[in-house]
N, C-alpha and C positions, 0 to 999 in steps of 0.2 A: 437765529444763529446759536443764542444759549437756551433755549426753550429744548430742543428736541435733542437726547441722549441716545445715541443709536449702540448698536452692539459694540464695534471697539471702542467706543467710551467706556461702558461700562465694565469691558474686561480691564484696560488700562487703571479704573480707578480701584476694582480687587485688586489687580498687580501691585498697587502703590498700598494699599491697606496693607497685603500679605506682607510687603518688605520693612514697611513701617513697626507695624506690632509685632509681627514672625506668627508664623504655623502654629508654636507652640501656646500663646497668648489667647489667641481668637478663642475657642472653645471655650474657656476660661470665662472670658468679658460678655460673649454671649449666653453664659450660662447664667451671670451673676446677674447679668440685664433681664433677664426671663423672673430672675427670682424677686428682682426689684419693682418687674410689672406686676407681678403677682401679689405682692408686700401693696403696692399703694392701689388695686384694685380691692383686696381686703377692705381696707383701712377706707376705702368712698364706702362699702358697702355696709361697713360698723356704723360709720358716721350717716350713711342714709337710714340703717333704724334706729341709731339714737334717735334724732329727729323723731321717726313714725314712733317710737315711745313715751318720745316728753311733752305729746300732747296726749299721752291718757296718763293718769294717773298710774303709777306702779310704785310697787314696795316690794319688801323681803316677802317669802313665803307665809312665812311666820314673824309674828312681832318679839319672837327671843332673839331668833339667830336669823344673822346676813345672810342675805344672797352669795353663790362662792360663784366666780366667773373663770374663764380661763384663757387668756391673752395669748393668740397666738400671733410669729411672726407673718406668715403666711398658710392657708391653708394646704394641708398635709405634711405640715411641718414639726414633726412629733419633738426633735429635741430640742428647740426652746419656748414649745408651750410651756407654763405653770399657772397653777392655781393662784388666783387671788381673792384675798378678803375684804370684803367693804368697807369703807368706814366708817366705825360707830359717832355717831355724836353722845359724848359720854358728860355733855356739861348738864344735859335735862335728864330731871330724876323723879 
């Protein structure tokens, strides 16, 4: 009985979505849900090669200057990338 969703089910529960949020809204929430799947598929893929990195040893390029990284929100998301810098341990001398 609530197992199978036939066709007027399913237009009835757009009907009730449409009048719930309005015409105007949808586009919007489905745009910002696309960008938020995109944000936390990133974000497993960083965290899956932290991991494949922190079992080999890695360091800066060079033993002067940090590695520079650049954090983005989601991929191809130019205006709130920015560079970041590492940080030094400055108490060993």
């Amino acid at each position: 009985m609530f197992g199978r969703l036939g066709a007027p089910e399913i237009i009835l529960i757009l009907v009730v979505i449409i009048l719930l949020f309005g015409a105007k809204k949808l586009p919007d929430m489905a745009r910002s849900l696309g960008k938020s799947a995109r944000i936390l598929k990133s974000e497993a893929k960083a965290m899956k090669d932290e991991n494949k990195s922190s079992t080999t040893p890695a360091g800066p390029p060079n033993g002067d200057e940090p590695a520079q990284r650049t954090i983005q929100a989601a991929p191809g998301d130019v205006t709130s990338s920015r560079p970041v810098n590492e940080p030094t341990d400055t108490t060993k001398r």
